[in-house]
N, C-alpha and C positions, 0 to 999 in steps of 0.2 A: 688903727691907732695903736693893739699892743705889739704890731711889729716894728711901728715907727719909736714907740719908745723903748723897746728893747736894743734898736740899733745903734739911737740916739745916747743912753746910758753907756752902750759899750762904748762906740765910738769919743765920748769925754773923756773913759776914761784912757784909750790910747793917746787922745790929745793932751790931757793933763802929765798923763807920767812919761810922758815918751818927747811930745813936740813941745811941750812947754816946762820939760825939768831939763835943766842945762846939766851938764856933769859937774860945775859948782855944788849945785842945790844936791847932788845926787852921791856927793862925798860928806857932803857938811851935813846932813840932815841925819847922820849916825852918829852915835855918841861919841864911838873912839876914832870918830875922824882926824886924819896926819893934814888935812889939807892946809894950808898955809891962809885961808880967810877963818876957818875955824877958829883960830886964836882971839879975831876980832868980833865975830859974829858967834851967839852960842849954837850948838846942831838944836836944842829945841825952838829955836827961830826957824830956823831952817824948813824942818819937821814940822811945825803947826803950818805955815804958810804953804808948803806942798800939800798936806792934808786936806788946808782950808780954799786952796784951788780945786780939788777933788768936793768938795761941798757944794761949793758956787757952781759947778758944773754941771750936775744932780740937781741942782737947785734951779738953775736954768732953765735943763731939760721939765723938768717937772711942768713949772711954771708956764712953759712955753706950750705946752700940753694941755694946760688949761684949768689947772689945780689949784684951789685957793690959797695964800699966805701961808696961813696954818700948815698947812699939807707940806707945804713948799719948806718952809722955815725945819720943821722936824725929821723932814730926810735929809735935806743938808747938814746940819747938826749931828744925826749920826751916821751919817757918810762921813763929816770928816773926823770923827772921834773914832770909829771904824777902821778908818784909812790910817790915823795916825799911831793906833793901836798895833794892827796890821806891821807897817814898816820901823816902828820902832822893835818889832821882833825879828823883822827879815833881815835889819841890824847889826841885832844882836847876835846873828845867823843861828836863830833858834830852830831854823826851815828853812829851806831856797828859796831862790827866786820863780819859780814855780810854782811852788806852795803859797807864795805871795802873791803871785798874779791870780789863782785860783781862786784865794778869799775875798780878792777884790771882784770879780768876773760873780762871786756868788755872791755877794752883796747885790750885785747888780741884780742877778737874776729874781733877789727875796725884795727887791723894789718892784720888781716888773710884779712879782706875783702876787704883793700887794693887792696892787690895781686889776690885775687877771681876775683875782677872787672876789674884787669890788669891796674892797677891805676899806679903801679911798677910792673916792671918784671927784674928774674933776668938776669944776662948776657949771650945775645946769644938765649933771645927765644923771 
């Protein structure tokens, strides 16, 4: 189980930033975006909604694993408060985009190890 949900967390998150952020979502979701939907759309639209795809995700994952609501509900919440945090500073290019995939990839890792340490379990074990 902690290697299916290690896989399961990483692999959302290449789903989420990579197969389901268009290069739209991927200009407009920084503050000093040139993009030409940016005028119409603000980047914090942008930016909470990629975030809040990375939550649902984790959230997913979690739930699919067998974690009750609660469980579920509070790592998604700050996975995407985490994630939105995260990319509004890779942004601001406060750090690459290395240093950003990093913080993400260690999020993952302090959810796995959560449940590693039996910090959370899910329901019924």
């Amino acid at each position: 189980m902690l290697f299916a949900l290690l896989f399961f967390l990483i692999a959302s998150h290449a789903l989420m930033d990579y197969s389901l952020q268009n290069d739209t979502m991927a200009s407009c979701k920084c503050r000093q975006s040139t993009h030409q939907v940016a005028v119409y759309v603000p980047w914090y639209y942008w930016l909470t909604s990629h975030a809040m795809l990375h939550g649902v995700g984790v959230g997913v994952v979690f739930r699919w694993m067998g974690f009750d609501w609660n469980v579920v509900a509070a790592v998604a919440v700050a996975e995407t408060a985490i994630h939105w945090v995260t990319d509004y500073g890779k942004c601001a290019k406060w750090y690459s985009l290395h240093a950003d995939q990093a913080i993400h990839i260690t999020c993952k890792l302090v959810w796995w190890a959560l449940v590693a340490a039996e910090v959370v379990k899910p329901v019924g074990a």
